[in-house]
SEROPA-430881 format. One line per 8 residues: number of its first residue (from 0); their letters; for each residue x, y, z of C-alpha. Coordinates in Angstrom, 3 decimals, always signed. Layout:
N
NUM> A> X Y Z  ...
This chain:
355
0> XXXXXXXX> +25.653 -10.056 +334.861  +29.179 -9.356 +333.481  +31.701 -7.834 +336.254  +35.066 -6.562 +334.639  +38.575 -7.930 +335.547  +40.000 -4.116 +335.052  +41.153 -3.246 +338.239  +40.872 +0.390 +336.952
8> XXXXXXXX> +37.269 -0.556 +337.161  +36.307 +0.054 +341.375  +33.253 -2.317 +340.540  +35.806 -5.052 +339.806  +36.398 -7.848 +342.540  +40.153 -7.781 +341.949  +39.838 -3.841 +342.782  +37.585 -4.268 +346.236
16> XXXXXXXX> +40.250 -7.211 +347.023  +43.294 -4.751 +346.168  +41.346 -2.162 +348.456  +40.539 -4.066 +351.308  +44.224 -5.199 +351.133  +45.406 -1.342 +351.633  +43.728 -1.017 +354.914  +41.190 +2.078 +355.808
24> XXXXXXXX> +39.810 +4.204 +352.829  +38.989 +7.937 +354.119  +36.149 +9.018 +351.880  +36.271 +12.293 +349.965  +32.903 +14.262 +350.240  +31.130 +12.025 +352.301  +32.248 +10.300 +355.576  +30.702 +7.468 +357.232
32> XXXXXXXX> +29.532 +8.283 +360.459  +30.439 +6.296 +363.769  +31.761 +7.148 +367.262  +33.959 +6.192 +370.175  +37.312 +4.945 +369.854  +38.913 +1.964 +367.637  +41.873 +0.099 +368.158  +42.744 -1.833 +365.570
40> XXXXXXXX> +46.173 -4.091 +365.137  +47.545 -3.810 +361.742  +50.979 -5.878 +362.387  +53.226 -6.825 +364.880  +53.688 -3.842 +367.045  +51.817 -1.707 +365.273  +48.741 -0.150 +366.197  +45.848 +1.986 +364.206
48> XXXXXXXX> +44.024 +4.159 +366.742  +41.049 +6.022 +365.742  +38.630 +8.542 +367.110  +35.340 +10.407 +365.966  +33.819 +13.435 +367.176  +31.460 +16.067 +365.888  +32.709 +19.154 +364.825  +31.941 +22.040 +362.722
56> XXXXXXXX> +28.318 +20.610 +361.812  +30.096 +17.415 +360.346  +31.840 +14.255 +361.636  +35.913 +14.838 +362.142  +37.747 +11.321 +362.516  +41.008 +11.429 +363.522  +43.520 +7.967 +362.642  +46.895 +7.675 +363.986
64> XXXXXXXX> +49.121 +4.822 +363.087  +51.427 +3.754 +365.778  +53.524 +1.084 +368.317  +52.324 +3.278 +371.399  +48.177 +3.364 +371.611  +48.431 +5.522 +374.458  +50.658 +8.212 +372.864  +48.448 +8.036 +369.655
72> XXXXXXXX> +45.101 +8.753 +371.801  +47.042 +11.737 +373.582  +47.842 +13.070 +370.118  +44.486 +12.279 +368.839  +43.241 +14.532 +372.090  +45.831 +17.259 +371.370  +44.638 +17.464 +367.616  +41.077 +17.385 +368.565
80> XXXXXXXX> +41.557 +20.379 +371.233  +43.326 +21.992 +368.903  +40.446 +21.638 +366.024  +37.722 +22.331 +368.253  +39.639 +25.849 +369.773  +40.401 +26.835 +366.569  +36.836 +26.242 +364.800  +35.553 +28.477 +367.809
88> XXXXXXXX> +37.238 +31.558 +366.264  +36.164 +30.811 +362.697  +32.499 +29.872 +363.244  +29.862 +32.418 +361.721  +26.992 +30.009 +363.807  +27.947 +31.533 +367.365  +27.027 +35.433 +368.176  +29.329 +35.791 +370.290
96> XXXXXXXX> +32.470 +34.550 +368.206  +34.914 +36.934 +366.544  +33.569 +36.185 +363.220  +30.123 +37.013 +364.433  +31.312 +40.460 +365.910  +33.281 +41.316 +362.772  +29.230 +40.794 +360.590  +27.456 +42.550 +362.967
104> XXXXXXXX> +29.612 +45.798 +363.918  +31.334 +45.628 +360.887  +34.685 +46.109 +362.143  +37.157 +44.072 +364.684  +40.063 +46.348 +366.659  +42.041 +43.343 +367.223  +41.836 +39.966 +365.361  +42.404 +36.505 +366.902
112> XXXXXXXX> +45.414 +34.823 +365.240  +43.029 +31.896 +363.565  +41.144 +34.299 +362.363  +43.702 +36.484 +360.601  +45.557 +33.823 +359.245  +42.480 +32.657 +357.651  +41.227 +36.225 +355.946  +44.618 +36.393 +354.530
120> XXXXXXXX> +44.772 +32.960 +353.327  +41.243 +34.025 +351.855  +42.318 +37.452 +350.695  +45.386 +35.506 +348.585  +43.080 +33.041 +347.404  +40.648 +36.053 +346.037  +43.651 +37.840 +344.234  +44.511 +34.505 +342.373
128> XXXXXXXX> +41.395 +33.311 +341.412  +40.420 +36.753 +339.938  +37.177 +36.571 +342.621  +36.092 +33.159 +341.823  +36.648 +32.868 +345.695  +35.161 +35.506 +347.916  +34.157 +34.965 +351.427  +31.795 +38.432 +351.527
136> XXXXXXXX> +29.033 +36.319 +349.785  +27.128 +35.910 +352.873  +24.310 +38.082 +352.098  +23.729 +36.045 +349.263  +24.180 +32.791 +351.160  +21.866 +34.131 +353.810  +19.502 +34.414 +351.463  +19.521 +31.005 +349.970
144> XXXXXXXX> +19.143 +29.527 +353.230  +15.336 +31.145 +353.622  +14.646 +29.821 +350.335  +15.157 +25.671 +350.438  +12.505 +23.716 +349.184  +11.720 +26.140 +346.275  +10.822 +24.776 +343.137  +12.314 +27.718 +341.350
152> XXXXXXXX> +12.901 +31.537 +341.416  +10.574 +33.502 +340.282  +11.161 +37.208 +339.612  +10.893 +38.660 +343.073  +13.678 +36.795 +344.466  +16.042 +37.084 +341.499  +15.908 +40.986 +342.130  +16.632 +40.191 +345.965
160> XXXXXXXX> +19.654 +37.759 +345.194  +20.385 +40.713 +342.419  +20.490 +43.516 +345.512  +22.224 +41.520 +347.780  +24.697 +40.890 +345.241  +25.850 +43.986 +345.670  +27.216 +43.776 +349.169  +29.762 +41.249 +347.617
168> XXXXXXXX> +33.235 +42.419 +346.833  +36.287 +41.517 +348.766  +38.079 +44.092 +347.925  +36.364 +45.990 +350.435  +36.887 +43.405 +353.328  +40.193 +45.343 +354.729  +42.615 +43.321 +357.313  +45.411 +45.012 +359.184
176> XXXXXXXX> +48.216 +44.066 +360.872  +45.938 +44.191 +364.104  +41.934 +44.630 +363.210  +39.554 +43.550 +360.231  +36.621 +46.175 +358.652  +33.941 +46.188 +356.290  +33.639 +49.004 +354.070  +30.175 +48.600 +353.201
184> XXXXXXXX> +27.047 +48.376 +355.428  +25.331 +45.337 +355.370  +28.621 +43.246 +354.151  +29.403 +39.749 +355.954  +31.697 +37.115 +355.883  +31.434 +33.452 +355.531  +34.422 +31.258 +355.726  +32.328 +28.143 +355.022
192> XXXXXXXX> +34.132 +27.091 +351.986  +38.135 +27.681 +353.890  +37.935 +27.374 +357.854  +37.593 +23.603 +357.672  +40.855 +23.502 +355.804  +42.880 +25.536 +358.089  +41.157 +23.569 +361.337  +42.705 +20.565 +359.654
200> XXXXXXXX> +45.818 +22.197 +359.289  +45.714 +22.696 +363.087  +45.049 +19.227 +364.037  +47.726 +17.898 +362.113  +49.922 +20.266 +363.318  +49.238 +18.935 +366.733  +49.758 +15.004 +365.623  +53.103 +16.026 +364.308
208> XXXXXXXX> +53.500 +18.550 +367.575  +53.088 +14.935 +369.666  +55.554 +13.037 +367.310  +52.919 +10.807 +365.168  +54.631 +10.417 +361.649  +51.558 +8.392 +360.304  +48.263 +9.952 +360.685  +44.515 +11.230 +358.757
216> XXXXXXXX> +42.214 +13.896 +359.462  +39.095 +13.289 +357.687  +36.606 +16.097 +358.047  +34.117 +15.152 +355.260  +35.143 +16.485 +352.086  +38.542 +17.872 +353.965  +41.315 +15.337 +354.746  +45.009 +15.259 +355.085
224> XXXXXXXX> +47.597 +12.611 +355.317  +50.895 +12.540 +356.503  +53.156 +9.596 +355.871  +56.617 +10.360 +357.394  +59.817 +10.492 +354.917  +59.685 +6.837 +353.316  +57.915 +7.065 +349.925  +56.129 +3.788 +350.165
232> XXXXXXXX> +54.037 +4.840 +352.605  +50.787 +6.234 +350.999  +47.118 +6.622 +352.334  +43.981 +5.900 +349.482  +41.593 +8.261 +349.304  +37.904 +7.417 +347.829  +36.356 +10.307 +346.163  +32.136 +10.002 +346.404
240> XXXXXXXX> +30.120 +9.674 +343.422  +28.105 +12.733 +343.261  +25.311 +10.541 +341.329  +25.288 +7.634 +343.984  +27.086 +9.109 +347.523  +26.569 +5.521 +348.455  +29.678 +4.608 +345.595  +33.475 +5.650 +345.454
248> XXXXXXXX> +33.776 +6.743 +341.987  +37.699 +7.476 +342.722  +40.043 +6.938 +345.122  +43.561 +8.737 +344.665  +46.746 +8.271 +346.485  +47.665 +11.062 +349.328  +51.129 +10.997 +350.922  +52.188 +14.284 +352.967
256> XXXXXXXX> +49.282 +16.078 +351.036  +46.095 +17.639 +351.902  +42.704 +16.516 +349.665  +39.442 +19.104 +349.543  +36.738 +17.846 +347.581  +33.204 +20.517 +347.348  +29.954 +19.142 +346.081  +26.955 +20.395 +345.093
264> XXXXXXXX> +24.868 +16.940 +346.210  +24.847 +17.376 +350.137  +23.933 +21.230 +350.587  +21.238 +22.464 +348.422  +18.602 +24.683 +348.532  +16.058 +24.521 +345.676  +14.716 +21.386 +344.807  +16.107 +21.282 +341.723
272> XXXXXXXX> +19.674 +21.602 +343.102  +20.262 +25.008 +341.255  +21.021 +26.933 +344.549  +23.434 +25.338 +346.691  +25.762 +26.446 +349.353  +28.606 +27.419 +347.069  +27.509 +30.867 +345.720  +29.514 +32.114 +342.710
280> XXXXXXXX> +30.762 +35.632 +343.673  +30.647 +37.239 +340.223  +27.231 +36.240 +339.562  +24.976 +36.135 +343.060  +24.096 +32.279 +341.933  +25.477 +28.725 +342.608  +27.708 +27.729 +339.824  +26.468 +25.086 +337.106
288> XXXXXXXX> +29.609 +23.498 +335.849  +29.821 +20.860 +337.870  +28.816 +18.944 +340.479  +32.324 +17.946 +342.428  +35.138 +19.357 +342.715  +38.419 +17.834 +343.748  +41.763 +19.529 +344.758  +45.104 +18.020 +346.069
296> XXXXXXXX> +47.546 +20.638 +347.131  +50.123 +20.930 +350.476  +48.179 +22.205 +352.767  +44.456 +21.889 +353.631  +43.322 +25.321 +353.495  +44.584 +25.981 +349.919  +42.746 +22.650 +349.081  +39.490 +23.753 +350.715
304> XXXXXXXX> +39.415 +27.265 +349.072  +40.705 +25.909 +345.522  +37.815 +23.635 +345.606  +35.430 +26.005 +346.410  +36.880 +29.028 +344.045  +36.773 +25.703 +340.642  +33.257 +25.604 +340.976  +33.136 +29.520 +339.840
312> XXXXXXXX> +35.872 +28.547 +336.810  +35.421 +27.107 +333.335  +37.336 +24.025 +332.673  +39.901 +26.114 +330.858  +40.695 +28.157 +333.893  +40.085 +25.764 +336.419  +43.214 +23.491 +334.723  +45.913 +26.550 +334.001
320> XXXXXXXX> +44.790 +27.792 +337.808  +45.698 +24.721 +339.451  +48.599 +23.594 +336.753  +50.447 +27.184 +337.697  +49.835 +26.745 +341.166  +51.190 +22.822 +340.875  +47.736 +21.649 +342.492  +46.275 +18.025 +341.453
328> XXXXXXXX> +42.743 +17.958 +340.638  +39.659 +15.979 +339.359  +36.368 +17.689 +338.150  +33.340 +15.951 +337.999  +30.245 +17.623 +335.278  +27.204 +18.554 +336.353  +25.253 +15.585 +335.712  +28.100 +13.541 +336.547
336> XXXXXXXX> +28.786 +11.598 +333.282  +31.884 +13.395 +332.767  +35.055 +13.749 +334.372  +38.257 +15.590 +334.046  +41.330 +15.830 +335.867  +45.041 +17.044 +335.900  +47.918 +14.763 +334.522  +49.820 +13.954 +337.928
344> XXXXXXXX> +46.818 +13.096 +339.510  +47.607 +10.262 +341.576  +44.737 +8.553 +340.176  +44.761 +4.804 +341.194  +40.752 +3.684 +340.501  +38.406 +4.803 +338.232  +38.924 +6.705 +335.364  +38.869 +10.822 +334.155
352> XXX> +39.979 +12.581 +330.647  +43.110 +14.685 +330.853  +42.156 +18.170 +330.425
């Protein structure tokens, strides 16, 4: 069987040889799973130190590169502390979290800082994206979840995703200086598709708190990379093929960048993958544009909610959004055959049309 020479081509052996060659590839929308910590000497006095640890329902590694192991597993402690105190405050999963209080009284007098910070990062994000992004689409979500392993949806439950609907709107989530409300009974918030950004944010604002210059955070589809100030220094990224999660399709080049990347092949709800866990606000549904979604932007929580709002924008809107915004970005269709992406992608494998 014919193998090409391109090494554009990430089935080509001079492109696994080139990859191997780069050291560790962190994995876009799909991470593989181990535990305990690895040591690893990469040259003369230089170390690679990494950790993994569950978190937020998925596994969080942590990589630090550096000549002192036991300063880079204190830092990899301090971001991990930092990622697990913050997740606490964002989590919708524990009753007694703020997030929790906020959906079930409807209102919160005084807001912990994580949590502010991320409704107005969420808030912003709803503004620009004309509602593509809109964390009151619980009610919908909620009901999704008591539907998996339907076939279909038959009339009944369209006019109960149809009702529910109408509890989404965030224009009537309202955050204060001090205290969060909801001006509608029956309204709830998800940050699903945003807290695992700004948790990343925290933990590498912790590595670079403890002095590490070179480090990853790789929370599944959420990752960020800092490289220090020389501009050789680079980490590779592999982006999973949402046909084959067992196959890089991509990988890009992140330096001093955060990378989000939401799918539609890991969550899903119906058996034919038509309701999935990114709900499109304007509509009550899952989106059917594509199937992945990736976003490169400076910080982790604009990459995580960018990613989630594309799925709810046509390809038109998806590349002026992220062009006027300076974001990178590669779109994968539905039935993954066709991809997309911006022009200063850092694209290094495998291949996408301009759009």
């Amino acid at each position: 069987m014919h193998r090409s020479s391109d090494p554009s081509d990430l089935r080509s052996p001079e492109r696994r040889r080139w990859l191997k060659q780069t050291g560790q590839l962190a994995l876009a929308g799909g991470l593989l799973a181990g535990g305990g910590w690895a040591v690893l000497k990469r040259k003369q006095n230089l170390w690679q130190v990494r950790r993994e640890r569950t978190l937020m329902q998925t596994s969080v590694a942590v990589t630090c590169l550096s000549d002192d192991v036991q300063a880079a597993g204190a830092a990899i402690e301090a971001a991990f502390a930092r990622m697990a105190a913050t997740a606490a405050e964002l989590t919708r999963f524990d009753p007694a979290s703020p997030l929790s209080r906020l959906n079930r009284d409807g209102r919160l007098a005084l807001v912990p800082s994580n949590l502010h910070a991320v409704l107005r990062e969420a808030l912003s994000l709803s503004a620009l994206t004309g509602g593509a992004f809109d964390v009151t689409v619980l009610p919908v979500l909620r009901y999704f979840e008591t539907l998996r392993g339907v076939s279909g949806i038959d009339a009944q439950e369209h006019h109960s995703i149809d009702r529910r609907e109408q509890l989404v709107g965030w224009r009537d989530l309202a955050l204060d200086a001090r205290g969060a409300r909801l001006l509608r009974p029956g309204m709830a918030v998800t940050l699903d598709g945003i807290a695992k950004g700004h948790v990343v944010d925290q933990g590498i604002a912790a590595l670079r708190a403890a002095g590490i210059e070179y480090g990853l955070i790789d929370a599944g589809g959420d990752i960020q990379a800092i490289c220090g100030n020389d501009p050789q220094r680079h980490w590779n990224v592999g982006i999973v093929d949402p046909r084959d999660v067992s196959r890089v399709a991509a990988v890009v080049r992140v330096r001093n960048a955060a990378l989000s990347t939401s799918g539609n092949y890991r969550v899903f709800f119906s058996t034919d993958r038509r309701l999935f866990h990114i709900v499109n606000p304007r509509t009550g549904y899952s989106p059917q544009s594509y199937s992945s979604v990736t976003v490169v932007a400076p910080r982790s929580v604009l990459a995580d909610g960018m990613s989630t709002a594309a799925f709810s924008l046509e390809l038109p809107q998806l590349s002026a959004l992220m062009a006027a915004q300076d974001h990178q970005w590669l779109a994968f269709s539905r039935t993954g055959e066709k991809r997309w992406r911006s022009r200063e992608l850092p694209l290094i494998a495998g291949t996408a049309e301009l759009a």
